[in-house]
N, C-alpha and C positions, 0 to 999 in steps of 0.2 A: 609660328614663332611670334610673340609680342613681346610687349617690354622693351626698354632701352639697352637693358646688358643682353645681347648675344646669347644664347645657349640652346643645347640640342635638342631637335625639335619633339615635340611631344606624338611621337610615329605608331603606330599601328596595321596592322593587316588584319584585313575580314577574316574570321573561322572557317568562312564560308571555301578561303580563297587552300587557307591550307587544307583543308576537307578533300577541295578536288585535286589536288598532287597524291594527296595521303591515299587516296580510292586510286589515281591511275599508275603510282611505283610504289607505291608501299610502303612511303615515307616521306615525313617531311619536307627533308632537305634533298637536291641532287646532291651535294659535296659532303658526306660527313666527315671527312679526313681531307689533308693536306699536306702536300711534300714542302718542311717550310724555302728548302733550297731550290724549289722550282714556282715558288709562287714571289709576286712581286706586288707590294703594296705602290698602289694608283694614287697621286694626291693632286687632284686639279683644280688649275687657278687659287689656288691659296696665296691673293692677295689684298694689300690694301683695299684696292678697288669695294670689294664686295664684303660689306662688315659685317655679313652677317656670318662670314665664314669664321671669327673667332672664336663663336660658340663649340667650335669643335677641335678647338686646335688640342683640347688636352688629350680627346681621343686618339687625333692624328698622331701624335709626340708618343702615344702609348704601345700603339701598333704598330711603330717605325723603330722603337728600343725593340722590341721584342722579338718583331720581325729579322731584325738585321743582328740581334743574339743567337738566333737561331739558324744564323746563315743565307738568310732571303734575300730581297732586292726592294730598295724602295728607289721609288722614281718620283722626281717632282715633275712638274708638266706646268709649264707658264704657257698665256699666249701672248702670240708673234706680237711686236709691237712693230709699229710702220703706218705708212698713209693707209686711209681707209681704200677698200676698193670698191670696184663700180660697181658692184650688187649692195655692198652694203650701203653705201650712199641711197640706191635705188630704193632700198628698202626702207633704211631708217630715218632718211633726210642726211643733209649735209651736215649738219651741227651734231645727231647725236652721235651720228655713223663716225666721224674726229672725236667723240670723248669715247668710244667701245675701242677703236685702234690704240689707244695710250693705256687701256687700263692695265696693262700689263706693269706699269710702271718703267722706269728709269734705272738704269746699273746692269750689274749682272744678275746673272739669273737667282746666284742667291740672295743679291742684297733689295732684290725686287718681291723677296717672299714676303708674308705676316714674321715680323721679329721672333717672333716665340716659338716659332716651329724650329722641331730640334734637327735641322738638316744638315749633312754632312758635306766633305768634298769627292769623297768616295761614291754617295749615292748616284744613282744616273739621274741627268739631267736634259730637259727636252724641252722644248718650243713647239708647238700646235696653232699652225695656219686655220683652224675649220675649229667646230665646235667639238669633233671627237678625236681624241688624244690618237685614236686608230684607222681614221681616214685614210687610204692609202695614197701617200706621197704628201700627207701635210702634216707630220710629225716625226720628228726620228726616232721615236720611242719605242715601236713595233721592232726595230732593227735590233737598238740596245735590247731589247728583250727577249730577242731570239737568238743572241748569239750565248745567253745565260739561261738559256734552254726554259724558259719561265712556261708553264701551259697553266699555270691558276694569277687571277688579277682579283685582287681588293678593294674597289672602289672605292675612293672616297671624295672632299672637296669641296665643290660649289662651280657654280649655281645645281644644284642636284637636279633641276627638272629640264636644263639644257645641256650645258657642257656632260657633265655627271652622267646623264642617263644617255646622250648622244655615243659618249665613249664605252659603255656596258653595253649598248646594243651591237654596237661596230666591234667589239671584244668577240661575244658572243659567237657574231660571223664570222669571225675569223677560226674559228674554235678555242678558245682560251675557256677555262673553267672560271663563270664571273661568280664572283661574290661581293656584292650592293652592301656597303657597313650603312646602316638604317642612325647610326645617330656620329657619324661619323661624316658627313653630308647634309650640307646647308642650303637651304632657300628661304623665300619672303614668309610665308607664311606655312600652318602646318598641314590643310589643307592639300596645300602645293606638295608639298612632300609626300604626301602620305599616297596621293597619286601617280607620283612616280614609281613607288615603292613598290603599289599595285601590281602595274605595268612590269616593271622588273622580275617581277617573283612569280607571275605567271606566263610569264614567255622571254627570259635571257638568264635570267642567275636565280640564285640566293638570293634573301635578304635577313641579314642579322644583322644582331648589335655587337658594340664593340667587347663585350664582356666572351659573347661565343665565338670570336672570330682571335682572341686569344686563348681561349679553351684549346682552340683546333690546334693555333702553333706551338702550344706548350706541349701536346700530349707526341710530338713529333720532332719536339726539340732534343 
């Protein structure tokens, strides 16, 4: 991603990478279909904090109408705000380890979102202690999600190559059906993304873009 305005990053996957899926099931994807009333679009850290997250909000907003027309579940997922703690300190120093615990912002959880995002009061709404929205016992979002019977997750968000891809990997284990939205998911650079993307697509989920990822919901709307 360069430039001063925000926008989805310029992603890719090797031939190489769908080649070897396509030789070992016989297709591209593992998920070609979707139940949209048991799938639940993921939208993490979408806030201030990380600008480069605007690039995606009109995706986010796209797949959160659609989804929730079709009956689905969309969830926001902030993180926890509060004093830093002793690993993070340890880790990042005292100073930046105080501006990573605030970035969550101030308010409630909707008014700490990016403005534009079309978020409802009905959506579920969740707080994330750890960097995966599915770490267990540092989010309550796994609970809200099980009790709406959800077994497919949508990823989307920021930082794509930490929060983002922490939360797809911990999905995965848990068994939920992931599916990574490739331009729906922000980071610094496209580089950075496009390795995540990697990583995803050959060992936890999907990855598409936001065009096939309402393909899916529409044909089962």
């Amino acid at each position: 991603m360069t430039g001063s305005e925000p926008r989805p990053h310029d992603w890719s996957i090797d031939e190489r990478e769908y080649a070897r899926h396509e030789a070992r099931r016989g297709r591209r994807y593992a998920y070609e279909e979707l139940d949209p009333v048991r799938t639940a679009l993921v939208v993490v850290d979408m806030v201030p904090f990380f600008t480069a997250a605007r690039g995606v909000v009109p995706n986010v907003n796209a797949l959160a109408a659609a989804l929730r027309e079709a009956g689905g579940t969309v969830a926001w997922v902030l993180p926890e705000v509060g004093p830093p703690s002793d690993w993070a300190t340890g880790f990042y120093g005292s100073a930046v380890a105080t501006v990573y615990a605030a970035a969550g912002g101030t308010g409630s959880l909707p008014e700490r979102l990016i403005p534009e995002l079309d978020a409802r009061a009905h959506d579920v709404w969740a707080e994330k202690s750890a960097a995966s929205a599915f770490f267990p016992g540092r989010s309550t979002l796994p609970a809200s999600l099980a009790e709406r019977n959800v077994d497919t997750v949508l990823i989307t968000g920021t930082v794509t190559s930490v929060c983002c891809e922490s939360t797809a990997r911990d999905a995965a284990t848990l068994g939920y059906r992931v599916v990574f939205v490739a331009d729906g998911t922000a980071d610094g650079w496209d580089r950075v993304q496009n390795a995540t993307l990697r990583t995803i697509y050959r060992s936890f989920g999907d990855v598409r873009p936001t065009s096939d990822v309402l393909e899916l919901i529409s044909r089962r709307s």
